[in-house]
Jmol script that loads the backbone (N, CA, C; Angstrom):
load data "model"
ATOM      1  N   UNK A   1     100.117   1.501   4.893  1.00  0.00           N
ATOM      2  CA  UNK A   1      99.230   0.391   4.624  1.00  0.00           C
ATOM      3  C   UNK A   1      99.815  -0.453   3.517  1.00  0.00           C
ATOM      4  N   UNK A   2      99.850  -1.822   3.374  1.00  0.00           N
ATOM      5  CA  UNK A   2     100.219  -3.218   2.686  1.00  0.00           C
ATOM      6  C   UNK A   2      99.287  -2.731   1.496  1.00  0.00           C
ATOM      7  N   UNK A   3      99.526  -2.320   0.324  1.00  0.00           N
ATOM      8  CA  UNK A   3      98.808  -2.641  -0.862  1.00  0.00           C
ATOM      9  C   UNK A   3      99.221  -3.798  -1.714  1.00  0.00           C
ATOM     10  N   UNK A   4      98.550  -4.636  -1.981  1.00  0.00           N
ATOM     11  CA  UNK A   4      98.372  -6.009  -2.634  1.00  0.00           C
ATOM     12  C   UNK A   4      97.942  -5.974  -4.016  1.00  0.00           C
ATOM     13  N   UNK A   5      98.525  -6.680  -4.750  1.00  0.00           N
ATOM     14  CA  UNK A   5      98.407  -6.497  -6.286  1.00  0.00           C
ATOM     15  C   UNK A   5      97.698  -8.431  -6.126  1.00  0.00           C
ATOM     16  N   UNK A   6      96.626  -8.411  -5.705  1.00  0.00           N
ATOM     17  CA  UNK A   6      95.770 -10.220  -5.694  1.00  0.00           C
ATOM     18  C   UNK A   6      95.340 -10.504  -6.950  1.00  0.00           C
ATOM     19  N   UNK A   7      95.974 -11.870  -7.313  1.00  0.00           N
ATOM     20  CA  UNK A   7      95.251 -12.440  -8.588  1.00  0.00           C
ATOM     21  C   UNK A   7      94.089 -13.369  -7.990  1.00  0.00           C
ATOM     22  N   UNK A   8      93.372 -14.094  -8.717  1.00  0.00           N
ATOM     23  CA  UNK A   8      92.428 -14.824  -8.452  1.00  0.00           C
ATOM     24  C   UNK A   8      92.783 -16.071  -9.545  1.00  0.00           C
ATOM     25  N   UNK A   9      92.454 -17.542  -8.688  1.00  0.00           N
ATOM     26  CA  UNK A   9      92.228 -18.859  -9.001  1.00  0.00           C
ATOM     27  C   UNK A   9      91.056 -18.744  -9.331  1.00  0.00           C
ATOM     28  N   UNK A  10      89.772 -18.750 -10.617  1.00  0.00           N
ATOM     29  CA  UNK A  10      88.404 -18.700 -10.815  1.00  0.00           C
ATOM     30  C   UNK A  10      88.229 -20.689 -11.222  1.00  0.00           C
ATOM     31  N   UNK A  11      87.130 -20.910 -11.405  1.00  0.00           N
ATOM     32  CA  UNK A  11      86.308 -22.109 -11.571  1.00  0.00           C
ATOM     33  C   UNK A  11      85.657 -21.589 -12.757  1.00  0.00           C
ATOM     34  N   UNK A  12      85.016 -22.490 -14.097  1.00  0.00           N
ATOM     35  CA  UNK A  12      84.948 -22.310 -14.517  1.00  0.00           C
ATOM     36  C   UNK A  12      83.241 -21.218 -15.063  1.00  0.00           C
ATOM     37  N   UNK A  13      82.683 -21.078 -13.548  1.00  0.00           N
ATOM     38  CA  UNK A  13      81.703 -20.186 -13.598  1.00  0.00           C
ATOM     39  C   UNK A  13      82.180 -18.770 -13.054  1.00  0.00           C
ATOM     40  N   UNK A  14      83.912 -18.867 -12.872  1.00  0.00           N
ATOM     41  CA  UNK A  14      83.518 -17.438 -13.013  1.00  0.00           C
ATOM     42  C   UNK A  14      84.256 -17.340 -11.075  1.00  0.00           C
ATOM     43  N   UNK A  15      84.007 -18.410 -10.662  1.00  0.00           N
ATOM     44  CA  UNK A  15      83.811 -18.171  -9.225  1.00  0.00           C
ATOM     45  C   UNK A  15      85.245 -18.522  -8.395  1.00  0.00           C
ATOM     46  N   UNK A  16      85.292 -17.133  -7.529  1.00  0.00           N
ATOM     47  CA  UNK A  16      86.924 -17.479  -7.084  1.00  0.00           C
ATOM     48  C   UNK A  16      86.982 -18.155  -6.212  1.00  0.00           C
ATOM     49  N   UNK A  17      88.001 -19.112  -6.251  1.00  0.00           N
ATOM     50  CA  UNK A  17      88.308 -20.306  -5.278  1.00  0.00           C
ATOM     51  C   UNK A  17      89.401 -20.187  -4.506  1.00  0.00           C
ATOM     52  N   UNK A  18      90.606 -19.256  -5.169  1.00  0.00           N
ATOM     53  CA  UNK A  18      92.150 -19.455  -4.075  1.00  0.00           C
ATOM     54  C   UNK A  18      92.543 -17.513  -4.858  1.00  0.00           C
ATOM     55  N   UNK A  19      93.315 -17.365  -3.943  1.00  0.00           N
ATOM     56  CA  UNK A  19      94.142 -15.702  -4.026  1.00  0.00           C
ATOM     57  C   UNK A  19      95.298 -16.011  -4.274  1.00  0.00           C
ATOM     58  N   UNK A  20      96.064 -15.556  -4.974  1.00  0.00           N
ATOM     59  CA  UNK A  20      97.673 -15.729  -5.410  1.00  0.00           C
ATOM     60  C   UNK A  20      98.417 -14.405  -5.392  1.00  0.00           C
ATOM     61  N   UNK A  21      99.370 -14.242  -4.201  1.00  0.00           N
ATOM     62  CA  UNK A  21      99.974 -12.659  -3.680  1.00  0.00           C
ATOM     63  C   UNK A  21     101.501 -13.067  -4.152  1.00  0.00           C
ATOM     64  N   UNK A  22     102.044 -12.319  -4.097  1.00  0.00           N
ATOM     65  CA  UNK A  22     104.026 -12.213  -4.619  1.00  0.00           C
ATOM     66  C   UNK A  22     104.064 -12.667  -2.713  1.00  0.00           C
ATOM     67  N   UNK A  23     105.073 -13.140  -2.822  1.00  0.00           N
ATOM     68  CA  UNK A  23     105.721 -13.518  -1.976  1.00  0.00           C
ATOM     69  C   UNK A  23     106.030 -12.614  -1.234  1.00  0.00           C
ATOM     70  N   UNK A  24     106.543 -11.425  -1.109  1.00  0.00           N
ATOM     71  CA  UNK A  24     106.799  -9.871  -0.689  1.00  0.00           C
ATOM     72  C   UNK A  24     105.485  -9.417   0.457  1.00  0.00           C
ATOM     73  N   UNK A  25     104.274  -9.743  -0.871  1.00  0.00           N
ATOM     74  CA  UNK A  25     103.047  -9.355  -0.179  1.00  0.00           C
ATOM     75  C   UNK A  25     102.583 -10.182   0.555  1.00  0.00           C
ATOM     76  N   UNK A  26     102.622 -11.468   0.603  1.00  0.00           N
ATOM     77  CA  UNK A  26     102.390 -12.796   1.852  1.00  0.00           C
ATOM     78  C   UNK A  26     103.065 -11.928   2.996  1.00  0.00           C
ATOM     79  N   UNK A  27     104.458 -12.015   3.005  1.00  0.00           N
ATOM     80  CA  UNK A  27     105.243 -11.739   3.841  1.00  0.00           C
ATOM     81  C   UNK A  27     105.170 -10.879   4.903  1.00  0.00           C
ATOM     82  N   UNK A  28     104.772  -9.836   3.933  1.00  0.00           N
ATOM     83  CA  UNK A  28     104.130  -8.601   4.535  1.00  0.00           C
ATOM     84  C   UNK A  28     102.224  -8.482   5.040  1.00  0.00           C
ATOM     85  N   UNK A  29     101.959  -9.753   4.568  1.00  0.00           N
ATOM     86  CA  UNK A  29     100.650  -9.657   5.591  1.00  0.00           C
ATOM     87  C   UNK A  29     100.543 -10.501   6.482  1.00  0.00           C
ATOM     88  N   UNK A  30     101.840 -11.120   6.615  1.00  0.00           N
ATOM     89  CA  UNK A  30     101.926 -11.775   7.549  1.00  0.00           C
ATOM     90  C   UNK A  30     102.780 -11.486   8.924  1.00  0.00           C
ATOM     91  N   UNK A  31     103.413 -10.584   8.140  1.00  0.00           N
ATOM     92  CA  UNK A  31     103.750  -9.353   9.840  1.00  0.00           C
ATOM     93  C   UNK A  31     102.839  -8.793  10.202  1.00  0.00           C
ATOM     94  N   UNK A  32     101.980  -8.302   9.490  1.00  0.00           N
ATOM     95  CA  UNK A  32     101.151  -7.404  10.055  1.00  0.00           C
ATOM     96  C   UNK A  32     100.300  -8.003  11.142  1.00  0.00           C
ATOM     97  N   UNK A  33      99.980  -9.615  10.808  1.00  0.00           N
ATOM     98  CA  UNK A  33      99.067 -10.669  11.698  1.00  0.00           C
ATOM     99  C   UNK A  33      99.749 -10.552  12.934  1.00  0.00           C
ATOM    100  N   UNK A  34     101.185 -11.195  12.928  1.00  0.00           N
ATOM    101  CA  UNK A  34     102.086 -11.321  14.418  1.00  0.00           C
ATOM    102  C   UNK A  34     102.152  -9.979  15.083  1.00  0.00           C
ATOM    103  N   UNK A  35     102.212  -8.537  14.289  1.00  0.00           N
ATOM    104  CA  UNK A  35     101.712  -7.610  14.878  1.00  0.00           C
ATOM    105  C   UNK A  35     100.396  -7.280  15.844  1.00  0.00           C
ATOM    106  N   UNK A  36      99.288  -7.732  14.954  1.00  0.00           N
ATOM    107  CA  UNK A  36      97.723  -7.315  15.029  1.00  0.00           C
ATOM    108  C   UNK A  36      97.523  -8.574  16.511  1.00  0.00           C
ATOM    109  N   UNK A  37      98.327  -9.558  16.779  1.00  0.00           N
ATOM    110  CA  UNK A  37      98.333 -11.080  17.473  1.00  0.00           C
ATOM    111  C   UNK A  37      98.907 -10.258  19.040  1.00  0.00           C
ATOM    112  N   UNK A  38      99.803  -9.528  18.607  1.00  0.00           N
ATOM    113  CA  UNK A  38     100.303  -9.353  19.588  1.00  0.00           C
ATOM    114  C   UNK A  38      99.774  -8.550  21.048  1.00  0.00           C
ATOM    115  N   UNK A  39      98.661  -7.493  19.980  1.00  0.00           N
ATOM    116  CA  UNK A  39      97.777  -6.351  20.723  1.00  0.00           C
ATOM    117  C   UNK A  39      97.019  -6.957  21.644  1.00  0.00           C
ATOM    118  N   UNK A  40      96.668  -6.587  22.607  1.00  0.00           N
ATOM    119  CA  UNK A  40      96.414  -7.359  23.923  1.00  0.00           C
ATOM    120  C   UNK A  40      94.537  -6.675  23.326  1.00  0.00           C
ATOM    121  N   UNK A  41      93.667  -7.934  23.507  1.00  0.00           N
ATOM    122  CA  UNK A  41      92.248  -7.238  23.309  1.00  0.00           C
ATOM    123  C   UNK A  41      91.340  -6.570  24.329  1.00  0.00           C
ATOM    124  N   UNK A  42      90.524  -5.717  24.559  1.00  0.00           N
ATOM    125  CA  UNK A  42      90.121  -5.249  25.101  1.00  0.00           C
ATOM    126  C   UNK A  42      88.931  -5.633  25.714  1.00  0.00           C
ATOM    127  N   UNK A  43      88.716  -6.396  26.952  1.00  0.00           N
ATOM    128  CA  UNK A  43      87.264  -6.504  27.658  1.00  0.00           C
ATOM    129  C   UNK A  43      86.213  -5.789  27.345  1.00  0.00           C
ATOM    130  N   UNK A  44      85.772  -5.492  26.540  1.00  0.00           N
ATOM    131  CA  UNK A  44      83.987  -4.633  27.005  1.00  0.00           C
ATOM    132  C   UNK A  44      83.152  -5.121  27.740  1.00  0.00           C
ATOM    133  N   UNK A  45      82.827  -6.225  28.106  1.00  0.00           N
ATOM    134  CA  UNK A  45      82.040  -6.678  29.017  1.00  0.00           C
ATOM    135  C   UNK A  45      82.348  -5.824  30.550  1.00  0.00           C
ATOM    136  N   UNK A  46      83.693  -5.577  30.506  1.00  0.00           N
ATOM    137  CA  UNK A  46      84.099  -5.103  32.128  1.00  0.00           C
ATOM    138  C   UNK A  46      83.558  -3.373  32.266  1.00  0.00           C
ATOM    139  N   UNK A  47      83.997  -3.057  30.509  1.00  0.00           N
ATOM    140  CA  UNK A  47      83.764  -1.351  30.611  1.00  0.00           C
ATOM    141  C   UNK A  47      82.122  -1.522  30.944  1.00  0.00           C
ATOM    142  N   UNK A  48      81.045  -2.407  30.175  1.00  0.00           N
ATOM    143  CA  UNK A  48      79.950  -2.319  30.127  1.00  0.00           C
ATOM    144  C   UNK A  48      79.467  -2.615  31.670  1.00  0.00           C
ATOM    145  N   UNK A  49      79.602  -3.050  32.196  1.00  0.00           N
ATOM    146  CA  UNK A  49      79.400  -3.299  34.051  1.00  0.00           C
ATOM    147  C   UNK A  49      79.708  -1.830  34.342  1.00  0.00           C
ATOM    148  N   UNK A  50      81.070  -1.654  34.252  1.00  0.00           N
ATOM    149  CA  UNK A  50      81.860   0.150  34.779  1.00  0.00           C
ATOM    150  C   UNK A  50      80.572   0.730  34.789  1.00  0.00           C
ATOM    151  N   UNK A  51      79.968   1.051  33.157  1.00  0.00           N
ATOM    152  CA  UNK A  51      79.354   2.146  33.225  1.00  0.00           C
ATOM    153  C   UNK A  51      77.672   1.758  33.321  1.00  0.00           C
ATOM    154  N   UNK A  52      77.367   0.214  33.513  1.00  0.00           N
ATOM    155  CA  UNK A  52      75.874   0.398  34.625  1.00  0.00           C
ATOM    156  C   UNK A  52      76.512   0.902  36.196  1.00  0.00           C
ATOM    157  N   UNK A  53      77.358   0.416  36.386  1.00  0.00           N
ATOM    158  CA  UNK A  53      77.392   1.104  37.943  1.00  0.00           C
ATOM    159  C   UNK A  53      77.238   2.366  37.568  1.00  0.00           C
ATOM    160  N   UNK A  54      78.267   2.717  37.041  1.00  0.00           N
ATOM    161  CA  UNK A  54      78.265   4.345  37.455  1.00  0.00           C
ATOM    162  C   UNK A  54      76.876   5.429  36.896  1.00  0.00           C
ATOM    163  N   UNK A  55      76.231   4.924  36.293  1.00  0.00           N
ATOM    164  CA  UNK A  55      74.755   5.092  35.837  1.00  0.00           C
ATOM    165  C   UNK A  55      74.425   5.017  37.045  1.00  0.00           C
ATOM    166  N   UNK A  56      73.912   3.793  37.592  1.00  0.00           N
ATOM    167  CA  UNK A  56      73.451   3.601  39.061  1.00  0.00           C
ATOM    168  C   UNK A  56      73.872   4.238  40.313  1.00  0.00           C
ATOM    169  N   UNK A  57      74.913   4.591  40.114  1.00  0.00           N
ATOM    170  CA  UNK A  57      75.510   5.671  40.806  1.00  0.00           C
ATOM    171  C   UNK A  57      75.092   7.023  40.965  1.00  0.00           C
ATOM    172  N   UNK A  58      75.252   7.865  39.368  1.00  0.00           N
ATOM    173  CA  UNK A  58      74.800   9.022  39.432  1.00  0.00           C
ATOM    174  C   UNK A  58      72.979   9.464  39.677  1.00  0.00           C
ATOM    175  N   UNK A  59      72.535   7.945  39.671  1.00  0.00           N
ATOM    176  CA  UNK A  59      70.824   8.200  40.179  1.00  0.00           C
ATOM    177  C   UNK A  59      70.614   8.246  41.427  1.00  0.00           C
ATOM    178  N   UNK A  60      71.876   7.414  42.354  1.00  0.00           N
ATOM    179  CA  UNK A  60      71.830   8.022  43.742  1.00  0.00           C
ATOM    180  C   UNK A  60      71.927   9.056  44.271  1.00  0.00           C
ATOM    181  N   UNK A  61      72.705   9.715  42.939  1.00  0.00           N
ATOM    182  CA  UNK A  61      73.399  11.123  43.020  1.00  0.00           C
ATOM    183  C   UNK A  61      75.111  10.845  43.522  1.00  0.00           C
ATOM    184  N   UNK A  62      75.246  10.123  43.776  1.00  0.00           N
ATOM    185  CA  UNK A  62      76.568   9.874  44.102  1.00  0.00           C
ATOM    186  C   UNK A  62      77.672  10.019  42.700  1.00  0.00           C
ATOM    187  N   UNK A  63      78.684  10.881  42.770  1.00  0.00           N
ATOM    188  CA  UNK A  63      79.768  11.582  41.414  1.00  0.00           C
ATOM    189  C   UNK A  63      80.716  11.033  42.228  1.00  0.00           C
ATOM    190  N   UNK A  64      81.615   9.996  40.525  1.00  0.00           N
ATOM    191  CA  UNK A  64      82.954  10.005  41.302  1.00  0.00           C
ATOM    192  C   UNK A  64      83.880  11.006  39.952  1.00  0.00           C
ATOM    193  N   UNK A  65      84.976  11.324  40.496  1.00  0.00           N
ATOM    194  CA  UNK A  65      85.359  12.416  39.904  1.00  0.00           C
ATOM    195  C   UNK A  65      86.292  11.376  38.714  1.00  0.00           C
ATOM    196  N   UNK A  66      86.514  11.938  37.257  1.00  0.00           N
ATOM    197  CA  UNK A  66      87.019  11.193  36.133  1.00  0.00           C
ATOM    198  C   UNK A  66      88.244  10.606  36.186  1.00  0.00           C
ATOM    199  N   UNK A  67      89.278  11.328  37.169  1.00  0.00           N
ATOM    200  CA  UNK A  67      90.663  10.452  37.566  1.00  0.00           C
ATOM    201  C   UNK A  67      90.151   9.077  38.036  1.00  0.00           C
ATOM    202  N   UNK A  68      89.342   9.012  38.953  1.00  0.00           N
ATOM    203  CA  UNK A  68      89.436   7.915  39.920  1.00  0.00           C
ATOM    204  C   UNK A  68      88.950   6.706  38.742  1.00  0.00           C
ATOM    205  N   UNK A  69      87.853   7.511  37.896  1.00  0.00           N
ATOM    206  CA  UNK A  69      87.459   6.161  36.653  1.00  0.00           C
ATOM    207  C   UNK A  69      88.359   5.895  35.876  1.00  0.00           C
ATOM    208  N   UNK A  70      89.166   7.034  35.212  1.00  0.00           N
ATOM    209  CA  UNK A  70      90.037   6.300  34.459  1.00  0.00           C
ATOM    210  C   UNK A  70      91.195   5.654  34.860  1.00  0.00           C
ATOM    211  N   UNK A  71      91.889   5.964  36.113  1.00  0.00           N
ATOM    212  CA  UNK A  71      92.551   4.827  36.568  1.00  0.00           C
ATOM    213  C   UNK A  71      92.200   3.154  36.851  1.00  0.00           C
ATOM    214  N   UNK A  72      90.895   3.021  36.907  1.00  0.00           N
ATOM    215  CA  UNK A  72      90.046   1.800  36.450  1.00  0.00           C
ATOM    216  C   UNK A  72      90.456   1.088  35.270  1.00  0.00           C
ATOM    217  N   UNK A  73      90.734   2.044  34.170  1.00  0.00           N
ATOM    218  CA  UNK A  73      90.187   1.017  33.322  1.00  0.00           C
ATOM    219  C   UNK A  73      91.901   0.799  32.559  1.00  0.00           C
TER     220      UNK A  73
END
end "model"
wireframe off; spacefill off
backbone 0.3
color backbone group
């Protein structure tokens, strides 16, 4: 994990306005973004459908066996 040594820009109540990182630490949280950018995101809306069917399913009584679901998803 990136540990950051952050100063703070304050106003004169006190109140922070801008973050000031070493250059090192920009750098490095800014790979981590093109990293975190790169991860493909995950639908839940699709898992959440999956599993009303298969709810609706098992009240028919109808079982599908766990290979066949997780090749689904």
């Amino acid at each position: 994990m990136l540990e950051l040594d952050e100063r703070y820009i304050v106003d004169r109540e006190g109140k922070k306005s801008a973050v000031i990182l070493d250059i090192e630490e920009f750098e490095g949280l800014m790979e981590l973004l093109k990293e975190y950018a790169g991860i493909e995101t995950y639908d839940t809306e699709d898992v959440t459908k999956d599993i009303i069917e298969a709810f609706k399913d098992l009240k028919k009584g109808r079982i599908h066996p766990a290979r066949e679901i997780l090749n689904e998803l």
